[in-house]
N, C-alpha and C positions, 0 to 999 in steps of 0.2 A: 496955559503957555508952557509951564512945566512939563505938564503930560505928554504937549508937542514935541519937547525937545527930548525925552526920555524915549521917546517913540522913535524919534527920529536916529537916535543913536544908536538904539536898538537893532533897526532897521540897516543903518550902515553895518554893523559888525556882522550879522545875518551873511548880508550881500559879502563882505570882505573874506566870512569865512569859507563861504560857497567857493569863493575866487580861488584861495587858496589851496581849498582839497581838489579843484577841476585843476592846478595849477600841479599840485602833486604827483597827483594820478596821470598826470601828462607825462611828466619827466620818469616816473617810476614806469611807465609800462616804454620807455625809449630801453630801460635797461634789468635783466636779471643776473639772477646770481648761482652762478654752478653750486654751491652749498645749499640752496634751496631745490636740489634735486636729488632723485635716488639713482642707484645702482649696483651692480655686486663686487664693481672697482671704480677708481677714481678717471679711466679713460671709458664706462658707460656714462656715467654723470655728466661727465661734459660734455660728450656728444650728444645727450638727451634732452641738455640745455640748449647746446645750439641749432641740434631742431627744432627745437619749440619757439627757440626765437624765429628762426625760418618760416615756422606756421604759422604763426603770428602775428610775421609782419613789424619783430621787433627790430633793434636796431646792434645793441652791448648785450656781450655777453664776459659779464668781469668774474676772473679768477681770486681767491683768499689770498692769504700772505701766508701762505704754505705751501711745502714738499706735496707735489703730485705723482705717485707711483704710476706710471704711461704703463703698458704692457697691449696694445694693443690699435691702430690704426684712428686716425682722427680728421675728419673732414669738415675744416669749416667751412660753410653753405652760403649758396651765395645774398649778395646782401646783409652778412654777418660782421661783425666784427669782435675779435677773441681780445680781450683786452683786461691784458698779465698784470698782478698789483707787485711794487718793486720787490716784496720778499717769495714772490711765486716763483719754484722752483717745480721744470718736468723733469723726474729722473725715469729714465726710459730704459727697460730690462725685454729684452729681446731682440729680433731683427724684425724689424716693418718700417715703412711707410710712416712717419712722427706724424707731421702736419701735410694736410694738403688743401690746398685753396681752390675753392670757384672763381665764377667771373665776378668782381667785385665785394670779394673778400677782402679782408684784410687779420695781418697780427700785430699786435704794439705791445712793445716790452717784457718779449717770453725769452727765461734762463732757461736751456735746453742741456740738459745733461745726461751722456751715454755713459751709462755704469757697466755695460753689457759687450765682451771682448766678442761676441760673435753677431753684433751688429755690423751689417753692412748695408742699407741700405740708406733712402734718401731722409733728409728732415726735413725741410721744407720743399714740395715740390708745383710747381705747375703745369698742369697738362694744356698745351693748344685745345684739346678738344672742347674744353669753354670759353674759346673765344674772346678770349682776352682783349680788346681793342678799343680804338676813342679814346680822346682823354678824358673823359669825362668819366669814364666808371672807375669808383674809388679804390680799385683792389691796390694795397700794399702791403708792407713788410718792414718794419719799422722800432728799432730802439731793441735788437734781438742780439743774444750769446747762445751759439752753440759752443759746447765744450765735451771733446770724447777723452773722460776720466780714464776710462779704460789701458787705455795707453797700446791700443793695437792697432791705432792710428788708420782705421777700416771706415765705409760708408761715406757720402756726399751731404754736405750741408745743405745748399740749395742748389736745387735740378731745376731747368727746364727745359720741357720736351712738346716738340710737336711733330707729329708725322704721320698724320691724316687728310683728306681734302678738306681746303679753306681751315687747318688750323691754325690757331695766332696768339702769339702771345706779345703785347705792344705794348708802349705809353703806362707799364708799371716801375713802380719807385721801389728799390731798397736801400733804403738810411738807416745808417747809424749801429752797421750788424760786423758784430766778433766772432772770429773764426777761430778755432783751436784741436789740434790735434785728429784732424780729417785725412782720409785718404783725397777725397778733392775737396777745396773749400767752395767754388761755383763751376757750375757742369750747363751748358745749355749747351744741347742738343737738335739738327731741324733736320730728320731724314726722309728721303723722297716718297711721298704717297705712291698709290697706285691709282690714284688721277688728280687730276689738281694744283691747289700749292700748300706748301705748308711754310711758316715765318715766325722768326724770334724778332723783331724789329725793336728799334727804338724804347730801348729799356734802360732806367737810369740804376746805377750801383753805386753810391754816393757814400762817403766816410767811409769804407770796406776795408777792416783787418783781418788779415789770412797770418797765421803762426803754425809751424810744426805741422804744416800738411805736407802727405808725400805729393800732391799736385795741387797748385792753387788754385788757377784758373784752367779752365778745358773747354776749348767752343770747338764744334765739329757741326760742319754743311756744305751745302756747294757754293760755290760762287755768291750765285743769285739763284733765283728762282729757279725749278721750283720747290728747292730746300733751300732755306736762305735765312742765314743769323747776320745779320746787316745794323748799324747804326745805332750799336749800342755801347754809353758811355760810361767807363769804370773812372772816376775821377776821387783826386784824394786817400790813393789806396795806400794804405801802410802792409809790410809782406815783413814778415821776420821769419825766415828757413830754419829748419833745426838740420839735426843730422841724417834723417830721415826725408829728408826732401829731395825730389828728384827733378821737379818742374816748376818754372815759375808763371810761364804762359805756354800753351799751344793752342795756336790758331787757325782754323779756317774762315770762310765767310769776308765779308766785305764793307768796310768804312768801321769796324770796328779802333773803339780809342780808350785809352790806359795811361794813365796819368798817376805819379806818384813814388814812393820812394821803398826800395829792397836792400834791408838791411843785412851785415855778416854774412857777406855771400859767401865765406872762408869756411862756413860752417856748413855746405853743399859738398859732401867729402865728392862726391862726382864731378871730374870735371868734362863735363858735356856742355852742352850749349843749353841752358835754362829756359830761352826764350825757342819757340819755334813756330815759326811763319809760314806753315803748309803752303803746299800747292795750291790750294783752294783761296787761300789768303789775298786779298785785293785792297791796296787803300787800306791799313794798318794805320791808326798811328801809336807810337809810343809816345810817351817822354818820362825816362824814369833814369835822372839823371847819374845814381853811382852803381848804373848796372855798367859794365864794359861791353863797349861793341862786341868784342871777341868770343863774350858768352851769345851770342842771338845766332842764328842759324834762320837765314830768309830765301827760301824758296817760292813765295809771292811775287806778285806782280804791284808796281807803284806804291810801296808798302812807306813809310815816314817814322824814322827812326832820329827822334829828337836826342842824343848825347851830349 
């Protein structure tokens, strides 16, 4: 009877420990780690990582709780996810392209820091050409600081661009991203293919602070189709101008909505009109209650300016 129950014990812990290394091995290959790879710099490593999760079919790709020296272009792949531990810091030394997304990429919680006065280009960008669309595919942008140390107030946080046949970019989310010291802090762009359509639609921009950019926000397209940035919604935005600011919205495109509050407008030494409602601008809404009418300049059609 003894021997039964020694056996039988046995037997359970066998099976439990089986359980638990198939149980390991499971969650360990959902996620690797850019320090377990090589390179000649710390922006081949991490690309190196997240191809191999691409090839692999993995899922996380988690950065240390350290300074990462950028010096060179970064494309997270689609079905990736780059995912920043809170002390991961990108200090990025040149002019390129920081991060760029596929379709169902995503980033979560990257400090992005331009040490580099002859930076001008984009940090996070989206190209239509992957087809960004459905709600269903996970691509976002989530829990992000870009900040230009530099103080030459040069280059775009986050671009999107589409301006090819059937390009799109749709139904993606950015929560919870700080903007500081940009030439524009959001730039979405949809210029006319040469056949086709091309569309920035229905993009959410949720908790969005812009500080000390010379333009915060910039959408340029037509109307509607077939370049059309339509129905997408900036809600919650906080805007703090510095001296150097010269815009706080222009817009083209249609149904687009803005919601939120701009502080120290006194500190915009130009006195222009902050707001501007192009031509192209249809169905605006604002509501950004201590902006003064007297700064918007509406040259749209049916545009809703909440004061």
């Amino acid at each position: 009877m003894k021997k039964l129950i020694v056996f039988s014990f046995c037997f359970l812990l066998i099976v439990f420990f089986i359980f638990q290394q198939k149980h390991f091995l499971s969650n360990h290959k959902e996620k690797i780690y850019v320090e377990d790879f090589k390179g000649s710099n710390d922006s081949e490593k991490i690309q190196a990582a997240i191809d191999h999760a691409k090839d692999n079919k993995l899922k996380t790709v988690m950065l240390d709780d350290r300074e990462y020296s950028i010096s060179s272009p970064i494309i997270v792949r689609k079905g990736v996810k780059l995912l920043f531990g809170y002390g991961t810091k990108f200090i990025v030394e040149g002019d390129f392209r920081v991060l760029e997304l596929e379709q169902n990429a995503s980033i979560e919680g990257a400090y992005v820091v331009i040490n580099d006065a002859e930076f001008d280009s984009e940090v996070i960008f989206l190209d239509g050409k992957y087809k960004y669309y459905n709600t269903w595919n996970k691509t976002q942008v989530k829990d992000v600081n870009i900040i230009n140390w530099s103080e030459s107030n040069q280059g775009t946080a986050i671009s999107l661009y589409a301006g090819g046949k059937e390009h799109e970019i749709s139904f993606v989310n950015f929560e919870n991203v700080k903007v500081a010291g940009m030439e524009t802090g959001v730039k979405l762009i949809a210029e006319e293919p040469s056949s086709g359509k091309a569309w920035i639609n229905a993009n959410r921009f949720l908790n969005l602070s812009l500080e000390d950019c010379v333009n915060m926000i910039y959408i340029d397209s037509n109307s509607t189709v077939p370049n059309e940035v339509s129905g997408n919604q900036f809600t919650n935005l906080q805007i703090q101008p510095s001296s150097k600011t010269k815009s706080i919205l222009k817009v083209n495109g249609q149904y687009n909505k803005f919601e939120g509050m701009v502080w120290d407008l006194d500190k915009i030494t130009l006195q222009n009109d902050v707001i501007e409602l192009k031509d192209n601008s249809m169905g605006t809404s604002i509501d950004m209650p201590s902006l003064p009418i007297s700064r918007i300049a509406d040259k749209g059609q049916a545009n809703i300016l909440n004061q």
